[in-house]
Structures are given as C-alpha cells and as structure tokens.
C-alpha positions in Angstrom: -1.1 4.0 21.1 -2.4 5.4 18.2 0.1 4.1 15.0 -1.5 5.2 12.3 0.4 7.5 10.0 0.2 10.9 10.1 -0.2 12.4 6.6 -0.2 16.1 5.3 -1.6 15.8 1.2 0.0 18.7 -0.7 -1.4 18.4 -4.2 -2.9 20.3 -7.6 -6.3 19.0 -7.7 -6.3 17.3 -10.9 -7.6 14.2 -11.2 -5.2 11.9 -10.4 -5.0 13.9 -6.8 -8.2 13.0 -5.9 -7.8 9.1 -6.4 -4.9 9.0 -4.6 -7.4 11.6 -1.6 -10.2 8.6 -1.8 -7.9 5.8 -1.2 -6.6 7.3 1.7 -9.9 8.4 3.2 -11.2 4.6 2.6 -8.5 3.4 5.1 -8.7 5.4 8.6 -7.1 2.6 10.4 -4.0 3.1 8.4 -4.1 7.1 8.0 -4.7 10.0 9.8 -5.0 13.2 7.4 -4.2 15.8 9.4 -5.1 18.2 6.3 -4.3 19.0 2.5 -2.5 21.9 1.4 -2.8 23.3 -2.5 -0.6 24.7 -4.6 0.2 25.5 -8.2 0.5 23.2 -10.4 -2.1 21.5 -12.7 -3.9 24.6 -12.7 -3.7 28.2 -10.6 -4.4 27.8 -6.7 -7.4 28.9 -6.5 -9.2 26.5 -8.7 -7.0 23.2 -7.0 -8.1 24.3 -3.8 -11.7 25.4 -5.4 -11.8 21.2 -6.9 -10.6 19.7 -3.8 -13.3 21.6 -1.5 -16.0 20.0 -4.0 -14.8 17.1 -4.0 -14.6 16.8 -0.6 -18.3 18.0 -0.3 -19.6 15.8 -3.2 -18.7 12.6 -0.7 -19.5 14.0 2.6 -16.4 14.4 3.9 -14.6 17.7 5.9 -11.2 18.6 5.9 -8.6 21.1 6.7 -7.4 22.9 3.4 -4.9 25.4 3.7 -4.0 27.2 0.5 -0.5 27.6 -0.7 1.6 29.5 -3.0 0.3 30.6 -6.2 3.3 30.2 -8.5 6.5 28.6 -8.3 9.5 29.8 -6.2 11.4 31.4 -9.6 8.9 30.9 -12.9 6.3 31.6 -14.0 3.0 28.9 -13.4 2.3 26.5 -16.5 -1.4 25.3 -16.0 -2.1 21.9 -18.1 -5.9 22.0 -19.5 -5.0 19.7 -22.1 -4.4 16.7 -19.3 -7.3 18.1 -16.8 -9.2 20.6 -18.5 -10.1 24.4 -17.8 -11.3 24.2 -14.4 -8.1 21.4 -13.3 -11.0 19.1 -12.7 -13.1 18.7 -16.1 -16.0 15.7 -16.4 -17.4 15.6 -13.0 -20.5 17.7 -12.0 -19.2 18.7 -8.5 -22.0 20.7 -6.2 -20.9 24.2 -4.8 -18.8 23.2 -1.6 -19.6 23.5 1.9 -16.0 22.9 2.6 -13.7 25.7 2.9 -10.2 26.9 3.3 -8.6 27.9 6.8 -7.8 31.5 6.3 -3.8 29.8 7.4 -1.5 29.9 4.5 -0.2 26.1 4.2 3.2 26.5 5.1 2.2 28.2 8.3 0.1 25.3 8.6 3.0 22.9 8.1 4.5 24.5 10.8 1.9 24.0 13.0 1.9 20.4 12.3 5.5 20.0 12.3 5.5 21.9 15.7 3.1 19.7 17.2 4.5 16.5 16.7 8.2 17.2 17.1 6.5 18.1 20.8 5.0 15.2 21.3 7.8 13.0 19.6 5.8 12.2 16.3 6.7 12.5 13.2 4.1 12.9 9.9 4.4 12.1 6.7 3.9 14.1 3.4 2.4 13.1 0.7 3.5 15.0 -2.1 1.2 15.2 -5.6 2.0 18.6 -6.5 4.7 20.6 -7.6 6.9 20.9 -4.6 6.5 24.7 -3.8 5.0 24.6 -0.6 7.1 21.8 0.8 10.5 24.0 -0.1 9.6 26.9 1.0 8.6 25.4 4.4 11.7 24.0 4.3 13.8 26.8 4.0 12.4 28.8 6.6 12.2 26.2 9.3 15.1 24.1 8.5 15.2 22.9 12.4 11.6 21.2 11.8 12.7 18.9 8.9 13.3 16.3 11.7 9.0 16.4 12.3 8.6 14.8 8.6 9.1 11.0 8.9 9.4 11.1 4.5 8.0 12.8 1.6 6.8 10.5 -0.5 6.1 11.9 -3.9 4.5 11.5 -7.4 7.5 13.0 -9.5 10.5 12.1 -11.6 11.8 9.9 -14.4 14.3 7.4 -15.3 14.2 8.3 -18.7 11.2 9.9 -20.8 9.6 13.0 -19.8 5.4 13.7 -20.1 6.0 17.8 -20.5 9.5 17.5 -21.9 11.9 15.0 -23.5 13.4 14.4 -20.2 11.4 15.8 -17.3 8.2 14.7 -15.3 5.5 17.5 -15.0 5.5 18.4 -11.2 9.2 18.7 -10.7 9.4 20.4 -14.4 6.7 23.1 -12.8 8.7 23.9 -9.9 12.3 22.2 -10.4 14.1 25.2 -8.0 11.6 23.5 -5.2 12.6 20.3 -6.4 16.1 20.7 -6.2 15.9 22.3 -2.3 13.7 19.4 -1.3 16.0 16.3 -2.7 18.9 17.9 -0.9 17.3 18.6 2.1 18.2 15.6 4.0 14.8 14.5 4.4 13.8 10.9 3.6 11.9 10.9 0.2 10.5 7.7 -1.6 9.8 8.6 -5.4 7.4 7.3 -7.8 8.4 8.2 -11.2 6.7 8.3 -14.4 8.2 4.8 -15.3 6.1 3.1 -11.8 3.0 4.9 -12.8 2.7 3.3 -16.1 3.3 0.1 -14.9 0.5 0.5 -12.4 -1.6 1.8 -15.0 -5.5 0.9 -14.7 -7.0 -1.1 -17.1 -9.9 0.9 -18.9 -12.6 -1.7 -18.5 -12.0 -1.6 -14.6 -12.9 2.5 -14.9 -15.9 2.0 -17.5 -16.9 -0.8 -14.7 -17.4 2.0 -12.0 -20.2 3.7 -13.3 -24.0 2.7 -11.0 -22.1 1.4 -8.5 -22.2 4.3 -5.5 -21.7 8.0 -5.2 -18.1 8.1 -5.1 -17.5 5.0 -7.6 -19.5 7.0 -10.0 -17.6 10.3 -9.0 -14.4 8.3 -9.5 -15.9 7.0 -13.2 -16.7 10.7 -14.4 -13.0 11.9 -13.1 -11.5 8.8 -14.7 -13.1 8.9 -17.9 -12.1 12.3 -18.4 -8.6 11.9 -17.6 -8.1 8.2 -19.8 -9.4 10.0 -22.7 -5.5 10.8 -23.8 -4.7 7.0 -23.7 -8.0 6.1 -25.1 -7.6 8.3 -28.1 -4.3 6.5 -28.9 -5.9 3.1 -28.8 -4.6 2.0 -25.3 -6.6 -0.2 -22.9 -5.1 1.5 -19.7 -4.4 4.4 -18.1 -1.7 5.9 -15.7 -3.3 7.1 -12.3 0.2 9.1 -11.5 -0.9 10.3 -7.9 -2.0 7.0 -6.8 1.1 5.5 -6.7 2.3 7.1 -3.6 -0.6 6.2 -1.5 -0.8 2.8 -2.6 2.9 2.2 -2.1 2.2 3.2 2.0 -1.0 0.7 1.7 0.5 -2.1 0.1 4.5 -1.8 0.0 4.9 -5.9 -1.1 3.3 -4.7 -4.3 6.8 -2.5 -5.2 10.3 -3.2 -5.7 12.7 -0.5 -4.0 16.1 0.6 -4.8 17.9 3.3 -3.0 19.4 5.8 -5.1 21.2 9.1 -5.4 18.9 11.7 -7.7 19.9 15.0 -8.5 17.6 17.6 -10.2 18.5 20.0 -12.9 17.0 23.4 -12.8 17.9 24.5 -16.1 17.6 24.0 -20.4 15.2 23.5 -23.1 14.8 20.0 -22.7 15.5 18.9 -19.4 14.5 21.3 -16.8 13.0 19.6 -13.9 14.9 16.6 -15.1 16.0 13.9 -12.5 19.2 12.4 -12.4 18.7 9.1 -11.7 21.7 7.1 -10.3 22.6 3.7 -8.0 23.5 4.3 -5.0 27.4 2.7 -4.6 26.7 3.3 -1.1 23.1 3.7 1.0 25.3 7.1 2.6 25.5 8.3 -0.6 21.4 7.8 -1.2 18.8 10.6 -0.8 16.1 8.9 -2.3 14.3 5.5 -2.1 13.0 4.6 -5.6 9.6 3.0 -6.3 11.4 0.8 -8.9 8.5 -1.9 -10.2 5.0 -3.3 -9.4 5.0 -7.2 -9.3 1.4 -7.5 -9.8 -0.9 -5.1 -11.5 -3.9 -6.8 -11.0 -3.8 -7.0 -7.6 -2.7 -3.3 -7.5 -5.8 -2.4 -9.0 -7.9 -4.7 -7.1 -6.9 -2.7 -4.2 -7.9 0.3 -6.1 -11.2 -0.7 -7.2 -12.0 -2.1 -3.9 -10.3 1.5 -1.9 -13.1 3.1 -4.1 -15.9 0.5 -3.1 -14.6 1.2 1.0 -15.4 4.6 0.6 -18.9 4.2 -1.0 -20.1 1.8 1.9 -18.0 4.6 4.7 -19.8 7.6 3.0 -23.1 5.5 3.1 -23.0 4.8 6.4 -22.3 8.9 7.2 -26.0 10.1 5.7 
C-alpha cells in the first residue's frame, strides 16, 4: 500500500514557493504531488504560473499546473515587487519552459482530485503557499468534497506583527474573504505564522554556501540571494524562507511545537485586514486550527534544508 501523502501545492510563485516545491520533490518516498495550482498573490497569475513552469523546466522535472483565479474573491489583486521583484521571480536566469499549463482551471482540477480519492477512500493534502482563493472557492462549490482533504496546511497568519500591515500576514491580508471561508470550513488546517518562519529563518552563510554546488543548489542560491537581500540590507545574518515551513513541518514534525487553537480572521480595516485572531483553545472542540507554535532546533531545520536541496541535485542528476 502506497502511504505516501498525497499533496496538491497551491502557491504564488515567488521565491519562497519554490523552496518549499524543491524540498518536496527531493523526497518521493514521503510525497506524491499530484499537481500545483496558481493563483494571485505575489504577483498576477499568469506570471506565478509563468515562474513555476520554468522552474520546473530549469531542473528537469514535469508537472501538472493548473491555473487559478486571477484576483481575489472581493478586492482588488496587490502584487509585491518590492519582496520578489517584477516578474514574482527576480535573480534567477530561468530558460523558456517546456512545461505547461493543463487548459483545466485549478478548482476543477481540485475536484477531480478530491473526486478521485474520496472514491477510492483517500484523502490528500493541500499545501497552501498562496493567498487562499482557489482553495475557498473550491470549497464553496463542493462543500460535500471537503471530507477528500486530509488538512490544509498553510504558510499564513500572525500572532502579533504583520509583514504588509501592522497586524496582518501577506497571503491572508491578499485574500482575507478566502481566508475567513477556509478557517471556518471545518477542514483540518495546521498554520505557520509569520512568528514560526522567523524562527526558522536560514542563516545567510548557509545560502552564499550554495553557489558551485549543482544545478538546482545554484538555482536555489540565485532565488535566495534575491529574496535575503531585504534582511541583508538591514544588517541581519538570516533570512525567513516563509513557504518552507509547511513542507518541512510534514517532513520533520519533532522539529515543531503544536498548540491547538481557535483563529478567527478579520476581513475588514486599515490596519488589520487579513488579521488572525489568535486564541487557546479552552477546549480541542472549540479548535479549528493546529498552530505551528516553535522550532526546537534551527540548525538541524536547516540542515534538512540544505541537504533537501543537495537530494534534488543528485535526483535531477541521475534524470539526464
């Protein structure tokens, strides 16, 4: 019996998305990616799909991409070139890609999974990177398959700060209507919030040590350098890698502390929309999220991460 988990990537290609794509594909014995879907998010569809399908060809590796929707359910789309450039993918030299879109939109696609494994009596997982668009809207017009998604785990969320506003994480900020359908939606959702990220963050030296040492160690250098310029700027010797988190948690759950919790979303205000209300669960009835609370060691955390990339080198070696 095949036990490997089942996992649909929705994500914003952006570089964070694409470490968090390269650890997975480094570990087949532990995943089976049925596909990706895009979405808006980090930058308009078309170039997230556009950067995924290079990617994808840059290491050798096919895919089923199904593109998504093109703005959030209720406002308007808020593109971030300051974090990942023009194209949602800047520093990388990425070749024209062989890999291309299925002309299926991703929630039909969704569906199709969802379909197939409640017949079989599987379940899948998403992984969510992305402004939860997609994932809603699937939701809400096939409630009776929510029972097909073992969890959603997500990159998403705060405690306390926010990275686009004083109190709300990017990719629920972008589409917080989505956000709120999905946290009440009775699925299982773990959540890594901005406050797990940064404790996972990823020293700079380990990033500047990637460059000679393979085609996709030197793919993941040019993407990292890019994205650690904000932190290097400021004079820090790390770097969040948001996106990762998720992945890593499924890989390497004793790394993470857990707390079940109750979060509620607000959809509204200057400051706070997209904000996530953060609160103990009295009772584990009561919970509709499992927090990714703390990582109890860094170093091996990004030991794995370094070594996911080094995987993936000798796997896409072994391919030519």
């Amino acid at each position: 019996m095949d036990k490997r988990r089942k996992l649909v990537i929705d994500c914003d290609p952006g570089h964070d998305d694409i470490m968090a794509i390269m650890n997975a594909l480094a570990h087949p014995e532990l995943f089976e990616i049925l596909g990706y879907t895009t979405v808006c998010g980090n930058n308009y569809v078309d170039k997230v799909t556009s950067n995924l399908c290079k990617v994808l060809t840059a290491i050798g590796v096919d895919g089923t991409v199904a593109v998504g929707y093109d703005a959030p359910m209720v406002l308007a789309p808020d593109p971030q070139p300051a974090a990942h450039g023009e194209s949602g993918l800047d520093g990388p030299v990425l070749p024209e890609a062989k890999v291309r879109p299925v002309a299926e939109h991703a929630v039909e696609f969704l569906h199709d999974v969802c379909s197939q494994a409640a017949a079989k009596g599987e379940k899948i997982t998403i992984v969510a990177l992305a402004p939860l668009t997609n994932i809603a809207l699937f939701l809400k017009t096939w409630p009776e398959l929510a029972g097909a998604i073992e969890e959603i785990t997500l990159m998403g969320g705060s405690r306390g700060k926010g990275n686009i506003l004083p109190r709300a994480e990017f990719n629920l900020y972008a589409d917080p209507h989505a956000a709120k359908l999905v946290f009440a939606s009775g699925v299982p959702i773990v959540m890594s919030d901005i406050e797990i990220c940064v404790e996972c963050g990823t020293e700079h030296a380990l990033i500047d040590g990637l460059k000679g040492q393979g085609k996709v160690q030197d793919l993941a250098h040019d993407i990292l350098q890019f994205f650690s310029q904000y932190g290097r700027r400021r004079g820090l010797s790390y770097s969040p890698v948001f996106d990762l988190v998720p992945v890593m948690h499924m890989m390497h759950p004793e790394l993470f502390t857990e707390k079940k919790c109750r979060v509620l979303i607000e959809t509204e205000g200057a400051y706070t929309r997209g904000m996530t209300i953060v609160e103990e669960a009295k009772e584990e009835a009561e919970a509709n999220v499992t927090l990714v609370e703390h990582c109890v060691d860094n170093e091996a955390y990004n030991r794995y991460f370094m070594e996911n990339l080094k995987v993936l080198d000798e796997m896409v070696k072994e391919k030519r």
